[in-house]
MMTF fields as JSON, N, C-alpha, C and O atoms, coordinates in Angstrom:
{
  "mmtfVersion": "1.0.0",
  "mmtfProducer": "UNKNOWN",
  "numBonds": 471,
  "numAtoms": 472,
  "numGroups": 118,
  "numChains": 1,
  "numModels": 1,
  "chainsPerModel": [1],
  "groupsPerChain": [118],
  "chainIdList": ["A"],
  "bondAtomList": [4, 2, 8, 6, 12, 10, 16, 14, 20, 18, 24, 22, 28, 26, 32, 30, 36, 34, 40, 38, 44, 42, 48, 46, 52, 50, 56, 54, 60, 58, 64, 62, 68, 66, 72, 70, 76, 74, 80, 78, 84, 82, 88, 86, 92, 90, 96, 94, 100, 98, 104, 102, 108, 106, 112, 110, 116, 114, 120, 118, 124, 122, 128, 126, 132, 130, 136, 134, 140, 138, 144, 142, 148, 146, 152, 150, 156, 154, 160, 158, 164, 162, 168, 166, 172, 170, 176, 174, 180, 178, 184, 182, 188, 186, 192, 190, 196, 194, 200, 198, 204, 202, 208, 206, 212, 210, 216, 214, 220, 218, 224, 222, 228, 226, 232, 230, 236, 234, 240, 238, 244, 242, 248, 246, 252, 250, 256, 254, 260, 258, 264, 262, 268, 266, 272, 270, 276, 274, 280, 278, 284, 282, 288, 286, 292, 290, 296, 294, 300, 298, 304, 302, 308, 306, 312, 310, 316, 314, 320, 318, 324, 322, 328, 326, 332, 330, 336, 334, 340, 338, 344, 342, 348, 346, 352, 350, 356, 354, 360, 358, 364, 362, 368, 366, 372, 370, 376, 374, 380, 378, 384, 382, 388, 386, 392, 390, 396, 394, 400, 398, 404, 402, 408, 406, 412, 410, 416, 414, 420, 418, 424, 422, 428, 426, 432, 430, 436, 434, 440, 438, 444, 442, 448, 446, 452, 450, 456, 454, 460, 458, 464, 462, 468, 466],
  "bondOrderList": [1, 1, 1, 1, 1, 1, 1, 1, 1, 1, 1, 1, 1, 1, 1, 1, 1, 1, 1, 1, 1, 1, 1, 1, 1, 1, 1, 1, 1, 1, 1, 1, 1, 1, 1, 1, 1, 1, 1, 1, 1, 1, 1, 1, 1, 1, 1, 1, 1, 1, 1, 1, 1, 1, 1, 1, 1, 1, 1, 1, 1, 1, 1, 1, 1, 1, 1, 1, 1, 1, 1, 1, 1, 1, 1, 1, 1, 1, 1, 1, 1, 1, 1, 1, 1, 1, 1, 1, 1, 1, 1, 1, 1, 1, 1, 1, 1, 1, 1, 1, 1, 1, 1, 1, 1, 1, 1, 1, 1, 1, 1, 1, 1, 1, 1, 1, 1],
  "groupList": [{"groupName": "UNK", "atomNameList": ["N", "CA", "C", "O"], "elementList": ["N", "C", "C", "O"], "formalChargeList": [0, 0, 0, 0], "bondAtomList": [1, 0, 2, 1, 3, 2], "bondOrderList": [1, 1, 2], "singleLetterCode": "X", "chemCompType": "L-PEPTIDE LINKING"}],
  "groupTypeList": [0, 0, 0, 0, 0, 0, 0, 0, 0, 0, 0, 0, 0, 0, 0, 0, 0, 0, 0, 0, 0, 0, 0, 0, 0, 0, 0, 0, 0, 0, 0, 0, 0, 0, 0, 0, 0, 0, 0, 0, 0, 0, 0, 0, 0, 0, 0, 0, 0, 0, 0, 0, 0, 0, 0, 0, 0, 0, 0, 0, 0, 0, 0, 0, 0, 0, 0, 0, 0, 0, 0, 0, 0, 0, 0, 0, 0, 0, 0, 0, 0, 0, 0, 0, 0, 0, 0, 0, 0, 0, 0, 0, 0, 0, 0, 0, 0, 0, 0, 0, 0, 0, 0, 0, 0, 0, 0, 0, 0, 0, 0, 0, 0, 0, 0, 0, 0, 0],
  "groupIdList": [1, 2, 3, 4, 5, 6, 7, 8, 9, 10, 11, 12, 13, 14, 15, 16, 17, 18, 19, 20, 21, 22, 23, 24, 25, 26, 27, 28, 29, 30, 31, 32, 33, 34, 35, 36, 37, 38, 39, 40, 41, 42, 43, 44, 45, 46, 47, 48, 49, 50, 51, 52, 53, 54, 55, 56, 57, 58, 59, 60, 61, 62, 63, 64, 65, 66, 67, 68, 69, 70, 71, 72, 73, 74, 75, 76, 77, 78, 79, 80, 81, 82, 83, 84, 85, 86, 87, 88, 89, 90, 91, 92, 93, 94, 95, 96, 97, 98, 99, 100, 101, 102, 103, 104, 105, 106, 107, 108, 109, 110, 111, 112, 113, 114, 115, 116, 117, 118],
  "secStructList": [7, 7, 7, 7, 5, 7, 1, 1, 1, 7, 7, 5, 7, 7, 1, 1, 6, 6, 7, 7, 7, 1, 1, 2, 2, 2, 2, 2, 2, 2, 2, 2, 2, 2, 2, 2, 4, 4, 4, 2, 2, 2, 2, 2, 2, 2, 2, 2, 2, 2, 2, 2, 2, 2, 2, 2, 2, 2, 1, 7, 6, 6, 1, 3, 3, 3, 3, 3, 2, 2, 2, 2, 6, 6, 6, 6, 7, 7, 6, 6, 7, 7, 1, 3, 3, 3, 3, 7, 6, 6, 1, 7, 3, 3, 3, 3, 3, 6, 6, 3, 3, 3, 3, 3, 3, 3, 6, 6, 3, 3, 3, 3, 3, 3, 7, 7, 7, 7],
  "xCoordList": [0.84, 0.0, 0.889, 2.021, 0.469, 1.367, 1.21, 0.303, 1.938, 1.966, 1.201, 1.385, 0.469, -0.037, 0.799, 1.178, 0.881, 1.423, 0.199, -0.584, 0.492, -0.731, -0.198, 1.021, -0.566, -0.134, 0.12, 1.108, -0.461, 0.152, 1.365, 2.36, 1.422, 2.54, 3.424, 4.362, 2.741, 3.924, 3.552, 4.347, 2.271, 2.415, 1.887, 1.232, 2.22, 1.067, -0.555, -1.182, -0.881, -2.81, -3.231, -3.021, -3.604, -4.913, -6.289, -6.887, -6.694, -8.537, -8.437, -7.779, -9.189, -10.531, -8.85, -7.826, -8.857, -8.173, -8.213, -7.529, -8.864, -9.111, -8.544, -8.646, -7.886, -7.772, -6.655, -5.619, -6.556, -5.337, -5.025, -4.169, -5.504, -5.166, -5.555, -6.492, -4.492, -4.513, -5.601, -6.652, -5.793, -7.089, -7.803, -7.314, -8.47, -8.971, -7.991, -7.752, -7.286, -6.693, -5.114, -4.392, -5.13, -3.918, -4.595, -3.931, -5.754, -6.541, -6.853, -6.945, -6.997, -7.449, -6.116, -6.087, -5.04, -3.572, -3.222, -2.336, -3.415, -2.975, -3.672, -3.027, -4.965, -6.055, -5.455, -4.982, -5.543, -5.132, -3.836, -3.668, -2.873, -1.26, -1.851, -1.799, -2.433, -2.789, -3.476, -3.283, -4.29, -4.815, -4.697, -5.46, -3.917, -3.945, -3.438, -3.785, -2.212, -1.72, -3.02, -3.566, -3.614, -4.953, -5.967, -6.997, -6.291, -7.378, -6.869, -7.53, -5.827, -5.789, -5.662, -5.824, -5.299, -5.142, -6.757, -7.362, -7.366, -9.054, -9.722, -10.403, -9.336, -9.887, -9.812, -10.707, -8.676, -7.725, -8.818, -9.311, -9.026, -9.415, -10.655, -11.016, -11.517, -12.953, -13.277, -14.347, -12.171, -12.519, -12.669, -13.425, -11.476, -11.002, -12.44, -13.262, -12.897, -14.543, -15.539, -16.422, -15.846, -16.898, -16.523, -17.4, -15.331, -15.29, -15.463, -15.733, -15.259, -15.626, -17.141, -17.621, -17.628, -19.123, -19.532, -19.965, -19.432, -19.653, -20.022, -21.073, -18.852, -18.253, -19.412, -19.886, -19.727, -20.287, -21.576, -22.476, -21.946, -23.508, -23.69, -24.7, -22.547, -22.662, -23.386, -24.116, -22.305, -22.072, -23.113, -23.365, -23.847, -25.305, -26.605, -27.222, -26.82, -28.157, -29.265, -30.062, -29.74, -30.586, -30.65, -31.234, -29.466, -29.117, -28.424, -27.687, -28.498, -27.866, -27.195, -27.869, -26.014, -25.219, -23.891, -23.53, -23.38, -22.092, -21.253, -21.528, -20.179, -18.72, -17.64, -17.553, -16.63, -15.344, -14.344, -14.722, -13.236, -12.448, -11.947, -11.987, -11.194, -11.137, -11.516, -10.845, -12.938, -14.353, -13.757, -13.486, -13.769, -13.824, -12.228, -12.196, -11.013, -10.262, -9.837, -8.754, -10.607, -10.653, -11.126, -10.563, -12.299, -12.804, -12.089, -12.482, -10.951, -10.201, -10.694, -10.509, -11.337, -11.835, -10.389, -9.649, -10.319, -8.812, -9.522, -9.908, -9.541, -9.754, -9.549, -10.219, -8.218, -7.782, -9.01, -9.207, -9.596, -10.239, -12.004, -12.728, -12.31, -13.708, -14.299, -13.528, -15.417, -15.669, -16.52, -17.042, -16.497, -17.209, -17.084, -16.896, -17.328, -17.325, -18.341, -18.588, -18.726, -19.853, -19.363, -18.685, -19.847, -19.447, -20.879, -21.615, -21.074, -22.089, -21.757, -20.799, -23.082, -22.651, -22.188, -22.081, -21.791, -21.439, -19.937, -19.153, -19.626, -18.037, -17.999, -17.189, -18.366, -18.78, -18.741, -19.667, -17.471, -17.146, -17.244, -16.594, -18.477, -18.31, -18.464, -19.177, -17.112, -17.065, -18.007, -18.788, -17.957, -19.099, -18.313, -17.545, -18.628, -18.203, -19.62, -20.351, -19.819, -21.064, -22.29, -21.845, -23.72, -24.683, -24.36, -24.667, -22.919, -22.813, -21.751, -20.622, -22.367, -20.844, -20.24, -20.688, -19.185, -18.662, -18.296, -17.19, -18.168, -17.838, -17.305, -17.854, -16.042, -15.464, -16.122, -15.996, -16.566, -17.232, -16.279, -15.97, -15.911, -14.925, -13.624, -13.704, -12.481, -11.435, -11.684, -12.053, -11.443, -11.92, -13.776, -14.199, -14.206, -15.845, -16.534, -16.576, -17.035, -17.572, -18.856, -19.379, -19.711, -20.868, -21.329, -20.888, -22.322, -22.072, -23.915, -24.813, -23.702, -24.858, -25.328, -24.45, -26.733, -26.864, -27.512, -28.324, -26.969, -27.717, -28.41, -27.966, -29.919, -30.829, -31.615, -32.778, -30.465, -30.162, -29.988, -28.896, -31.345, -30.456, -31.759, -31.83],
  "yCoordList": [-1.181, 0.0, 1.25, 1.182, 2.255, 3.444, 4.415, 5.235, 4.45, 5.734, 7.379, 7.892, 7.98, 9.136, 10.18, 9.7, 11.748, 12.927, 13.49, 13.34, 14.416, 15.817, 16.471, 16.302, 17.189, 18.903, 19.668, 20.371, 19.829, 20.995, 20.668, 21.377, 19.841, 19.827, 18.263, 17.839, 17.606, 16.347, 15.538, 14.602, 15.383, 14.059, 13.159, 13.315, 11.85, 10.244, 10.728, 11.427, 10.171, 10.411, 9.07, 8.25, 8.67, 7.706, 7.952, 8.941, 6.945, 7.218, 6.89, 5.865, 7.739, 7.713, 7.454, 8.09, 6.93, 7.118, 8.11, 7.966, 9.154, 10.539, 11.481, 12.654, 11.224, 12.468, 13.141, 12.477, 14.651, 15.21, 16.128, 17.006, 16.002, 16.499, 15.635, 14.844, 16.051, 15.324, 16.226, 15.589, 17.322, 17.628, 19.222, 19.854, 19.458, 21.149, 21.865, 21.99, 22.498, 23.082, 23.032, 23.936, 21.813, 21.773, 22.086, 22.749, 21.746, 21.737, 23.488, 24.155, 24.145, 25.668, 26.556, 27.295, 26.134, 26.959, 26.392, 27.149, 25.178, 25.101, 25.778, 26.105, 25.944, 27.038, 28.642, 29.445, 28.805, 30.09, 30.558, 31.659, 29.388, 29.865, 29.917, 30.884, 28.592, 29.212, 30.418, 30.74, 30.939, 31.776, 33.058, 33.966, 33.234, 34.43, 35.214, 36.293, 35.32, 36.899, 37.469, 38.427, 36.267, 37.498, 37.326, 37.263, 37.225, 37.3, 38.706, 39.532, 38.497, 39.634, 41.223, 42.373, 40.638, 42.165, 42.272, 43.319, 41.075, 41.498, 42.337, 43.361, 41.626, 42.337, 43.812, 44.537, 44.194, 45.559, 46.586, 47.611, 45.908, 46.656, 46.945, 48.107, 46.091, 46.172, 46.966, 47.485, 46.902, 47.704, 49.463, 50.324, 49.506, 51.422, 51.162, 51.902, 50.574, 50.823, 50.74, 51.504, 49.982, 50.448, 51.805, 52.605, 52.103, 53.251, 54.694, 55.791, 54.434, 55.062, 55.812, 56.928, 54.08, 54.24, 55.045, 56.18, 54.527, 55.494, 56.913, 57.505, 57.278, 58.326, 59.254, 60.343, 58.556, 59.269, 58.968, 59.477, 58.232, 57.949, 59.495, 60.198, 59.705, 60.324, 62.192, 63.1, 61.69, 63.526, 63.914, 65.043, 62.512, 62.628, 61.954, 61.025, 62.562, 62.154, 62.427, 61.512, 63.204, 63.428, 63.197, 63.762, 61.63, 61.958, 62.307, 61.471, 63.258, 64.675, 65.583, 66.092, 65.864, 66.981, 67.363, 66.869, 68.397, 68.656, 69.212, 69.944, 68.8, 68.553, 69.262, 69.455, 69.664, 69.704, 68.6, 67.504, 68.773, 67.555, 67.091, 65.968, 69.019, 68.874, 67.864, 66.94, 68.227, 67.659, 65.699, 64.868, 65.659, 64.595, 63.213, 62.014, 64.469, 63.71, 63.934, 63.466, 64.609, 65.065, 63.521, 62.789, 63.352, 62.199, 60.83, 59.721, 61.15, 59.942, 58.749, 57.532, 59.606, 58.897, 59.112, 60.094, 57.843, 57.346, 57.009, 55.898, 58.059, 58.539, 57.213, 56.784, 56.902, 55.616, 54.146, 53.455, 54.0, 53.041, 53.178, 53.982, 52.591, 52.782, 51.104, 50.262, 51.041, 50.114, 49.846, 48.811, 50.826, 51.004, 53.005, 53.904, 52.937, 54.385, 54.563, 53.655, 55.509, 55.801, 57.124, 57.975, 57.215, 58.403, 58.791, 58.135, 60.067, 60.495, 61.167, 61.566, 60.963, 61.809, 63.015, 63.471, 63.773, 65.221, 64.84, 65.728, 63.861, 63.217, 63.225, 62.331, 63.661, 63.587, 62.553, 61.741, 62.378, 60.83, 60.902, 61.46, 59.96, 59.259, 58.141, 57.177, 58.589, 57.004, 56.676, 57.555, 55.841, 54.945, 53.846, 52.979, 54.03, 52.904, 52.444, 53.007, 51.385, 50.216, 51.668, 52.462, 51.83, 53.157, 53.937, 54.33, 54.728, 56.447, 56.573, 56.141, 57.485, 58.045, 59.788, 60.742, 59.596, 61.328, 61.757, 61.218, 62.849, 63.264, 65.041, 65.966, 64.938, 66.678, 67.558, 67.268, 68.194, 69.489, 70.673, 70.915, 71.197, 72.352, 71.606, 70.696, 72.265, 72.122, 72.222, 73.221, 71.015, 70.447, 70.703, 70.721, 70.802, 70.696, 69.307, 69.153, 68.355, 67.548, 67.112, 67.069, 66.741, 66.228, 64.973, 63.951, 64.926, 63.201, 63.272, 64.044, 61.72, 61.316, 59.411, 58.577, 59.114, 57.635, 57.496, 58.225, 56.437, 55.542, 54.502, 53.637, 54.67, 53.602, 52.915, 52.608, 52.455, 51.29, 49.852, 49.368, 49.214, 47.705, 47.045, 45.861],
  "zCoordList": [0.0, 0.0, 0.0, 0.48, -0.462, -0.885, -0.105, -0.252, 0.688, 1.571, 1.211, 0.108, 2.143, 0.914, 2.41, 3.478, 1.953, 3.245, 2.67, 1.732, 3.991, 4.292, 3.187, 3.208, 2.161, 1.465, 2.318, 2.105, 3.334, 3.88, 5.094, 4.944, 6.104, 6.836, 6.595, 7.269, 5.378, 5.423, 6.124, 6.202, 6.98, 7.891, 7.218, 6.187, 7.932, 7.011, 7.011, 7.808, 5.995, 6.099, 6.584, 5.69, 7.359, 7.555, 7.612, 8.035, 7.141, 6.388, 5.532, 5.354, 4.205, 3.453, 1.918, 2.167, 1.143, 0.115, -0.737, -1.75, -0.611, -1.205, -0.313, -0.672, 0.923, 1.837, 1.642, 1.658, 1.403, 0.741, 2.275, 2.164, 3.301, 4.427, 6.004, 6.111, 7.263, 7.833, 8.619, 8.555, 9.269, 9.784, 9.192, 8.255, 9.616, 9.463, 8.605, 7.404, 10.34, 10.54, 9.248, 8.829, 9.037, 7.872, 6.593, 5.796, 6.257, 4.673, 4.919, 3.888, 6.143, 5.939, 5.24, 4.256, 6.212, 6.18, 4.992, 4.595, 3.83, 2.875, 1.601, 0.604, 1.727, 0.996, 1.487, 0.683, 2.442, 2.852, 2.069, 1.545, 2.105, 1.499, -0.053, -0.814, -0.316, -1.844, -2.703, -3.875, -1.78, -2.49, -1.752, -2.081, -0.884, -0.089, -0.514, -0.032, -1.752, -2.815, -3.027, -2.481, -4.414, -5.004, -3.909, -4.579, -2.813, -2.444, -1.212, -0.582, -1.284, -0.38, -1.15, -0.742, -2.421, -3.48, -3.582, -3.351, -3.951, -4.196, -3.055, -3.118, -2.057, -0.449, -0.38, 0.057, -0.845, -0.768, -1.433, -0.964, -2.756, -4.088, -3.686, -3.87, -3.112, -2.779, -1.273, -0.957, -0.549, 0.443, 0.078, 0.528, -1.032, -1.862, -2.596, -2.055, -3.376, -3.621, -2.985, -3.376, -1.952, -0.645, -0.225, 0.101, -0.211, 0.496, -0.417, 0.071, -1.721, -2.293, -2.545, -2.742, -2.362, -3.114, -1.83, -2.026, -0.365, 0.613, 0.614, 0.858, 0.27, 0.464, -0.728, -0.408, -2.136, -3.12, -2.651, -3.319, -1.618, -1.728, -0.429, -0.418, 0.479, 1.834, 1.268, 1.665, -0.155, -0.86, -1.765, -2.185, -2.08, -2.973, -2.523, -3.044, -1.583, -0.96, -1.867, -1.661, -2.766, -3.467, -4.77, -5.695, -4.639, -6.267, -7.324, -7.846, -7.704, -7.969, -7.09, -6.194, -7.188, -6.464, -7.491, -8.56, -6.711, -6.583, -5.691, -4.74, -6.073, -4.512, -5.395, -6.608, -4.026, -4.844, -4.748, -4.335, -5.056, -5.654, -4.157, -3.653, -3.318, -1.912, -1.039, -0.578, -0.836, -0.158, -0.289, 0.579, -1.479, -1.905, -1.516, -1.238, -1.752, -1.378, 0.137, 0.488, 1.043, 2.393, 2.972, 3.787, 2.266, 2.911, 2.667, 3.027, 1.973, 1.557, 0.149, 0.127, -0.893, -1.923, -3.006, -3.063, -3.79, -4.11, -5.856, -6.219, -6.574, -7.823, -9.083, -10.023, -8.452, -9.228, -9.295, -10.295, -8.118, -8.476, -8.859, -8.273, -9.531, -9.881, -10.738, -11.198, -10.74, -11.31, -12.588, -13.002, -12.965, -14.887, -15.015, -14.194, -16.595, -16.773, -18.064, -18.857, -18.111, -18.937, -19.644, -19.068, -21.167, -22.06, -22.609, -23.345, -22.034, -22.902, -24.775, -25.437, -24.934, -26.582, -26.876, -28.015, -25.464, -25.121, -25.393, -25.729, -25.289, -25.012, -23.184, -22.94, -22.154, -20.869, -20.263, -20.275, -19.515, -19.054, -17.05, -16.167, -17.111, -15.809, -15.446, -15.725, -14.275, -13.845, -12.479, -12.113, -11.985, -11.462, -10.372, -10.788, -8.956, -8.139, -7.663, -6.848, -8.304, -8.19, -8.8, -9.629, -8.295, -8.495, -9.01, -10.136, -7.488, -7.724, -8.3, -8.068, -9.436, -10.294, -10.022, -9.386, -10.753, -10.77, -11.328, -11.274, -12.417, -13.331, -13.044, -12.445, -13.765, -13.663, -14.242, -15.432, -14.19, -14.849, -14.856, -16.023, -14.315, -14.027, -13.184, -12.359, -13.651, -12.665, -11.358, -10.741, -10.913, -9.383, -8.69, -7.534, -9.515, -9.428, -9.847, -11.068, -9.15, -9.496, -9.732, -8.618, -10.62, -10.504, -10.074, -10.599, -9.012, -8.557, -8.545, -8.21, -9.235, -9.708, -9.222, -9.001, -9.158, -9.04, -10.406, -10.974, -10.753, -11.934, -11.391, -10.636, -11.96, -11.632, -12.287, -12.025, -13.864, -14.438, -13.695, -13.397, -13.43, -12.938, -12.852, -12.524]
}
């Protein structure tokens, strides 16, 4: 009979002939090592867009508004990330974290808007 090890710390398996771990605790920490780069870059990315969308839902209660760029990066909103963008036929580009979007109108004047497409 052929000896089988844990993946994650090397010990003998006894049991089931399918078992690629010796308990829990070894099958969690070997998932965890595997996927913990991108899942922790995903984590990262999605927390800068909750906080975004926050932040644009906090500054557009009615909808419709406008902010300045200030205002905006006061509250710690991080420009770089967003998650779709929209071009009107004006050429008028906004972008969009999940609903609320924002678009420049004037140097450091923003328009912030919800889309209620869905």
């Amino acid at each position: 009979m052929e000896k089988r090890f844990c993946l994650d710390c090397g010990g003998p398996l006894k049991g089931r002939a399918d078992q690629k771990f010796c308990n829990d605790l070894c099958r969690n920490s070997y998932n965890n090592k595997k996927l913990g780069g991108i899942t922790n870059i995903m984590r990262n990315i999605n927390r800068v867009l909750k906080k975004n969308h926050s932040i644009l839902q906090e500054l557009n209660p009615e909808e419709k508004s406008t902010t300045l760029k200030s205002v905006l990066e006061k509250k710690g909103f991080n420009f770089k990330y967003y998650t779709n963008m929209y071009t009107t036929k004006t050429g008028r580009v906004y972008y969009f974290c999940y609903d609320q979007g924002y678009c420049e109108v004037e140097s450091n004047k923003y328009i912030l808007v919800k889309n209620e497409a869905n």
